[in-house]
VEXFITI-860007 format. One record per residue: x, y, z negated of N, C-alpha, C, CB in turn; residue in three letters. Coordinates in pm, whole numbers, plus 50000, padded with zeros to 5 digits. Last residue first. Glycine has a CB too. Layout:
N
XYZXYZXYZXYZALA;...
***
This chain:
253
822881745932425821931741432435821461730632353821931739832533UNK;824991771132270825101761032271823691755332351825451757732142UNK;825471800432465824901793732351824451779432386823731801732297UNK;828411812132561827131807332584826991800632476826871800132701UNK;830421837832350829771822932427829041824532437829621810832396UNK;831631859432223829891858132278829721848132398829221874432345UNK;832781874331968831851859831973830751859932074831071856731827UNK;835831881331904834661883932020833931875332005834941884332163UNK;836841873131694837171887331729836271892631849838721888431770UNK;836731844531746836771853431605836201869531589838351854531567UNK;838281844531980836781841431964836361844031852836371828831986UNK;841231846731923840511856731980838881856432019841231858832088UNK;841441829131797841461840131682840811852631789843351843831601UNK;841331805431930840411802331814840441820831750841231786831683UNK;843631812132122841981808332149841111810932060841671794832168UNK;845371806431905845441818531943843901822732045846931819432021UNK;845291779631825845111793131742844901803431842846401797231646UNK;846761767532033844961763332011844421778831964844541748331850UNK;849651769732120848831767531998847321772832032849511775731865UNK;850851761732398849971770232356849651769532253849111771032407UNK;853501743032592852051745332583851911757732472851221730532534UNK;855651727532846855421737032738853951739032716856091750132767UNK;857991702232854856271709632905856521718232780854381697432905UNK;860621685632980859981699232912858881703932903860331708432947UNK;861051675233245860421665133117860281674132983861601650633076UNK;862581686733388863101683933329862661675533219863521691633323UNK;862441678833760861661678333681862141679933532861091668233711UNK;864611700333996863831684033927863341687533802864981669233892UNK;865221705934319864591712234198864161697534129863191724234236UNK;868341704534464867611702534442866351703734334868011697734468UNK;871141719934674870551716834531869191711734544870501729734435UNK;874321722634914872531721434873872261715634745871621711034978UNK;876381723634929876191735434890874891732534856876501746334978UNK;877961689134759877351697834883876891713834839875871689234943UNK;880391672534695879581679634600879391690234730880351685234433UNK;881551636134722881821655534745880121661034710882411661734977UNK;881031609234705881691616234575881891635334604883521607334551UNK;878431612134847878681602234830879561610234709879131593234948UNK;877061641134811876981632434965878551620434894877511647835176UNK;874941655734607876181648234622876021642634719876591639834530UNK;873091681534490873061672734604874581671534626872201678434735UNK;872811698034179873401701134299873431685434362874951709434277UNK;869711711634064870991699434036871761700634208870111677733990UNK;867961728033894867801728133999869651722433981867051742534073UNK;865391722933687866591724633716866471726833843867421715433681UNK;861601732833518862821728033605864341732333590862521731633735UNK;859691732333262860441735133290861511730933399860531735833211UNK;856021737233262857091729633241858221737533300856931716133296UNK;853051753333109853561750633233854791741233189853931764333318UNK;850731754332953851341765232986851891762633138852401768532878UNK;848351734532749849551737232856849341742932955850141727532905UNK;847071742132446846601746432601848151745632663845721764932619UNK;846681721532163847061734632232847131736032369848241738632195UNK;845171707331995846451712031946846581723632014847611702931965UNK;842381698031961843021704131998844271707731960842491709732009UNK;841681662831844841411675231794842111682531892841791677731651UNK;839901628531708840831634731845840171654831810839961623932075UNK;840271611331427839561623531506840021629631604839311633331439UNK;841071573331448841491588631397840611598631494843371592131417UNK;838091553431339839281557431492839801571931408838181562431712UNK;835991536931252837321537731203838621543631214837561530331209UNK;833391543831279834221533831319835391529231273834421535531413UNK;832971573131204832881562131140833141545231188831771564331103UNK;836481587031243835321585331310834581574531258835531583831442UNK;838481603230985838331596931143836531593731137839551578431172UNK;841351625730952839801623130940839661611731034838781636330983UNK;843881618730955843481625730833841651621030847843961645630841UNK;844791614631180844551606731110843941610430946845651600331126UNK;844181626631491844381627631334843991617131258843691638231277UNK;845521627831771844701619331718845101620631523845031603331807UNK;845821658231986846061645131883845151634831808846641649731782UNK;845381673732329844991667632200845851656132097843811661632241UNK;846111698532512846581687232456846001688532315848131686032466UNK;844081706132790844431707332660844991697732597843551710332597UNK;844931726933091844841717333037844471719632911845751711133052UNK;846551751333183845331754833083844751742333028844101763133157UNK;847821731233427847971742133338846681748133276848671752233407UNK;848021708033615847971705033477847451718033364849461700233447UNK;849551719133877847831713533828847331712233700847501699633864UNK;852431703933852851441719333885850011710333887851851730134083UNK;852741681933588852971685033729852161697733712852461673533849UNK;855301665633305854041673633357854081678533531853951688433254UNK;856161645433164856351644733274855161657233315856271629533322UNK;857861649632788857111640932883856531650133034855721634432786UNK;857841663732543858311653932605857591645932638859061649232560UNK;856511698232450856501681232434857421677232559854731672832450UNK;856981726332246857611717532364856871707432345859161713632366UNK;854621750732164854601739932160856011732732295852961737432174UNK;854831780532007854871775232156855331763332089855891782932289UNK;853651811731902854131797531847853941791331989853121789431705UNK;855041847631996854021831932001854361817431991853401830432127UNK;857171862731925855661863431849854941853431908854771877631866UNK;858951851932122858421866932126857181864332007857751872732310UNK;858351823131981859301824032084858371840632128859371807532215UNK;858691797931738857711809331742858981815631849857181818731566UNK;858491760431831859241773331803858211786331845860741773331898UNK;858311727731793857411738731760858001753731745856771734931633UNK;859241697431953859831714631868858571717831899861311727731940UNK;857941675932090859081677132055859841686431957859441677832144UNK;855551653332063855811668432006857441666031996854911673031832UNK;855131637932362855971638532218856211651532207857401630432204UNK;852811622932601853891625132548853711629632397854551634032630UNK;850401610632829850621608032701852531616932664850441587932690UNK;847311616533027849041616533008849451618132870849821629133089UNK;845011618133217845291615833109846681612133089844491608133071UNK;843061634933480844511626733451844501630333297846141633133547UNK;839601636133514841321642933525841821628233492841991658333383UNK;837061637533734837581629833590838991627533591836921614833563UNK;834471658333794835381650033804836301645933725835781652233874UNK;830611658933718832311665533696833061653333761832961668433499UNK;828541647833688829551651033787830301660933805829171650933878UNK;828351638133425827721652233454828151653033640828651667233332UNK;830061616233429830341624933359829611640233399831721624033358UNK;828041596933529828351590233430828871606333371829391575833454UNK;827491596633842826261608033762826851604833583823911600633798UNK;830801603433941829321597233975828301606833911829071581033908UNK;833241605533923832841596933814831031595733869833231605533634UNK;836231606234100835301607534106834161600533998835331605834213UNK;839701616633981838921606134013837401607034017839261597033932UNK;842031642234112840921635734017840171623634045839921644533998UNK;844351662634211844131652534201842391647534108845481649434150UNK;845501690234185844131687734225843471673234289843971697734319UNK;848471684934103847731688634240846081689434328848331680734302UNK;846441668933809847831676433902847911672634064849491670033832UNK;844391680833572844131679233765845941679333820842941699533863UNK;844741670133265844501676233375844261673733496845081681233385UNK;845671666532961844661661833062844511673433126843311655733012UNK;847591647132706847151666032753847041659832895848681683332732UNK;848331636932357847851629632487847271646132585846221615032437UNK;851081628732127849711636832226849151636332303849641644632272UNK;853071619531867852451614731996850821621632020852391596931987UNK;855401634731662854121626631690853771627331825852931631131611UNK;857421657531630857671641031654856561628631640858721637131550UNK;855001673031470856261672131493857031659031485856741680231419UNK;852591682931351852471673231465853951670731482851661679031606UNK;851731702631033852941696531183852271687531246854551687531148UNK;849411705631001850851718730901851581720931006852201711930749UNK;846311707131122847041703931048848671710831017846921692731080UNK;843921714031305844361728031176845861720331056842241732031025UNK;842511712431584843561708431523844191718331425844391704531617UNK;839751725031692840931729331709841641715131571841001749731678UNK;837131697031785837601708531695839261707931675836791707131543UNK;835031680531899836001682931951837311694531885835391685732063UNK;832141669031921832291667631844834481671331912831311654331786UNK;830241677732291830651667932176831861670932103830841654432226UNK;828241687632400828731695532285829101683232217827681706032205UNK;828311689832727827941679432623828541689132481828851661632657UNK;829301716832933829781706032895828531700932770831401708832849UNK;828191744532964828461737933101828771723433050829811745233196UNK;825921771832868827251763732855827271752232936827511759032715UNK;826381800933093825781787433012826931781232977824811776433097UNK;827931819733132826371825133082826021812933039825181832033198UNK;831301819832971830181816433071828731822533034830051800233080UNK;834011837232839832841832032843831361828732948832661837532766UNK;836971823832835836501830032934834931822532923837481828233073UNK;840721830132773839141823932669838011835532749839271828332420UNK;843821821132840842961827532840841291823732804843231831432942UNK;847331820932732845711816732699844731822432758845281818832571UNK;850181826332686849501821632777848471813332766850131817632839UNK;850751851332459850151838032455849681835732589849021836432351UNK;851201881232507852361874632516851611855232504853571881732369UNK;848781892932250849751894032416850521890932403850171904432494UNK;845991874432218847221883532194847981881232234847681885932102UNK;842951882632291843971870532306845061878632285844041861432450UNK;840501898532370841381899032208842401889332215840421894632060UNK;839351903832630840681908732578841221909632456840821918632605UNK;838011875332755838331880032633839611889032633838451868732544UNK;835431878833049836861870532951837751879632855838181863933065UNK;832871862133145833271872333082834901871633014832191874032985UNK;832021850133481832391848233335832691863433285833791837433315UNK;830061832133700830201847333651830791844033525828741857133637UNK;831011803433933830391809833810830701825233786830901802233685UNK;830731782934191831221799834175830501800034003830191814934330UNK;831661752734312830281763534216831031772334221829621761034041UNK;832681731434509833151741634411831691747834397834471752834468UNK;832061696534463832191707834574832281717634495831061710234682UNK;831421670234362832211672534474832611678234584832221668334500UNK;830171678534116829201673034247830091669634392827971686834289UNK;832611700534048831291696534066830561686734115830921702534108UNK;834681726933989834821713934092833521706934024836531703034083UNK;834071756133983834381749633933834351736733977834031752233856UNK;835891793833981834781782634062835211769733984835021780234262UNK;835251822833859835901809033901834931806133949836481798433808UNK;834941860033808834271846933879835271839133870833741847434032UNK;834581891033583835471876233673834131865533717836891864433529UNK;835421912233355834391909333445835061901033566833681922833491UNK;837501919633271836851917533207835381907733232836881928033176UNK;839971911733593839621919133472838281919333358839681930333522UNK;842751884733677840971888433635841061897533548839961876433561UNK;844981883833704844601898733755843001901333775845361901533906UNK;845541852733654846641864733647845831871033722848261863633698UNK;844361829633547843201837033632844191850733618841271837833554UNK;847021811533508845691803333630844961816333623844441785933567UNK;847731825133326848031827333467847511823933562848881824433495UNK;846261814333099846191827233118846761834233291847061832032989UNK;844541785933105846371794333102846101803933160847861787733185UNK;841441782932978842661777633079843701789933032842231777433280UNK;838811774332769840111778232772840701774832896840821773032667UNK;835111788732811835791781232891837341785432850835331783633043UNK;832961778932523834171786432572834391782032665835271787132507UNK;829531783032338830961774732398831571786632487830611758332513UNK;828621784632014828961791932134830091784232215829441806532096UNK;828751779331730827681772831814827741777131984826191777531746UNK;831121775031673830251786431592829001787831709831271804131559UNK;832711770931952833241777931838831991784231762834331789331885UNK;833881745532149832821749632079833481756131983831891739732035UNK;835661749132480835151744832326834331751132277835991744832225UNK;836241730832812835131740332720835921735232581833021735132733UNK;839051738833002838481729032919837301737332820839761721232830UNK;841001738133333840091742233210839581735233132839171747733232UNK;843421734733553842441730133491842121738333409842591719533444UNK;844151746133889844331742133776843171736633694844891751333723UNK;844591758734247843511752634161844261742834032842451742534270UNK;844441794034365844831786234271844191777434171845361792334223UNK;843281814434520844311798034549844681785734474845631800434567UNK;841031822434313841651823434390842051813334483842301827934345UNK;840861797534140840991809334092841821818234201841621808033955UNK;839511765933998840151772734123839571787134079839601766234296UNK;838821742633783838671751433787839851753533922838631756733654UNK;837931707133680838971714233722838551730833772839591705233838UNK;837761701533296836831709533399838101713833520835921725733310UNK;837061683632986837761690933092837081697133198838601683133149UNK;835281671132828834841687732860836481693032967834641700232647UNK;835391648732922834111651432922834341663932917833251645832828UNK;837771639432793837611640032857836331647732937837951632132848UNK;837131648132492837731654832560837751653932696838631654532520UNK;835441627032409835021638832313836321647732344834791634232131UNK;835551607232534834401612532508834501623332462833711606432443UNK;838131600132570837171598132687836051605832656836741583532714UNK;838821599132353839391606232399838721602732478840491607832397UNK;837811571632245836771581432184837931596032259836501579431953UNK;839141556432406837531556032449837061572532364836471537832364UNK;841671553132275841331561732397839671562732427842111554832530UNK;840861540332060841051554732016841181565332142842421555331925UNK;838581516432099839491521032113839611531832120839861517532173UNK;835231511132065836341510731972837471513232030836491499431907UNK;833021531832346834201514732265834861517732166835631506932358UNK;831381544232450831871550332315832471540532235830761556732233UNK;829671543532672829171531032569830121537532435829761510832634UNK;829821559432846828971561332822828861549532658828191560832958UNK;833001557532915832411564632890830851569932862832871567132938UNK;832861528433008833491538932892833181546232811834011546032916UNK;831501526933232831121521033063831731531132952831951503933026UNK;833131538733418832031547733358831541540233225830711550033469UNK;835531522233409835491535833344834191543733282835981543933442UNK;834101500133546834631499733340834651513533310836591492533281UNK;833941511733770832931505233656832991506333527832901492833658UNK;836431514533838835971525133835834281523033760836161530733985UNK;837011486533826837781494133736837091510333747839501492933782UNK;835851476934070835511469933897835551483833819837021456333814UNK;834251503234232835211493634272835081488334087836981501234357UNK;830861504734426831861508334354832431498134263831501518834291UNK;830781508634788830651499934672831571505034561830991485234708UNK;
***
């Protein structure tokens, strides 16, 4: 039986409610994608560029694909194998990678890179699988499965070896990586009224410590690894310049 709240979700997502998360339900949730690569299972996300869609994940989620590659993709509640093509115009040093399918695989809904000055000290929302976690959505999202939604804070924007790198604040896990973090612009919005949910940028990964283990006031030889609430992510751009430079998505359907 299926449960209230996993009800409401699929409304959600099919009915397109006035709330600014509903229209992040639609016009991101929907093109996430969990992806496995090897051992390794992270996330992905389609975009549309110039009528051609994309598959983006973190360039490490597919570390020692060469031009010519397979993923697999979570489904129906079982992995697919796909054939991709993947872009050597991404410029080096950006943990990005832009990996074209023979089809396109997601809804072509309405989803475009984020082109504003700053986001700085604004609020983001970046979706993924952590630990290959997900919630099952039925026949409501294609059957795909239906990530984690997580909210943090542009913290700094620093250009770090030649690549603009995004910090935010807030809690990221393994699984999460190639994700995409989106904003809500307010510059444009939706005829409803809602700000335009847009790409900002592809998370990378986060940052740990490692804190030394106290046995009441003495200070032990053992440490522990913790979370520092550091994420790091990707400017969008660098996706967007290397599809510029190669245009050969699948074509839109």
């Amino acid at each position: 039986m299926v449960s209230h709240l996993f009800a409401v979700i699929c409304v959600a997502l099919v009915t397109m409610t006035v709330p600014a998360q509903a229209q992040i339900t639609q016009n991101a949730i929907q093109r996430v994608l969990m992806i496995r690569y090897g051992a390794r299972v992270a996330t992905g996300f389609t975009l549309d560029v110039d009528t051609r869609q994309y598959i983006i994940t973190a360039a490490h989620v597919v570390a020692g694909m060469e031009e010519n590659g397979k993923i697999q993709i979570r489904r129906d509640e079982k992995w697919t194998e796909i054939a991709v093509k993947r872009l050597t115009t991404v410029a080096d040093g950006a943990d990005i990678a832009v990996l074209a399918p023979s089809n396109s695989l997601t809804p072509s809904l309405e989803l475009p890179p984020y082109d504003g000055v700053t986001t700085y000290g604004n609020d983001v929302f970046f979706l993924g699988f952590p630990y290959g976690i997900s919630m099952p959505s039925g026949t409501t999202n294609n059957l795909y499965p239906l990530p984690f939604v997580k909210k943090a804070i542009v913290s700094a924007i620093i250009m770090s070896g030649g690549i603009e790198k995004i910090y935010l604040d807030g809690i990221n896990n393994p699984g999460f990586s190639g994700g995409p973090v989106v904003v809500l612009d307010a510059r444009e919005r939706y005829p409803e009224g809602n700000p335009k949910v847009k790409v900002l940028g592809v998370i990378s990964g986060f940052r740990n410590e490692r804190l030394p283990i106290r046995d009441g006031d003495q200070q032990t030889s053992l440490t522990v690894e913790t979370n520092t609430g550091i994420i790091e992510a990707v400017s969008i751009g660098y996706a967007i310049d290397a599809i510029r430079l190669n245009p050969i998505g699948a074509t839109l359907r």
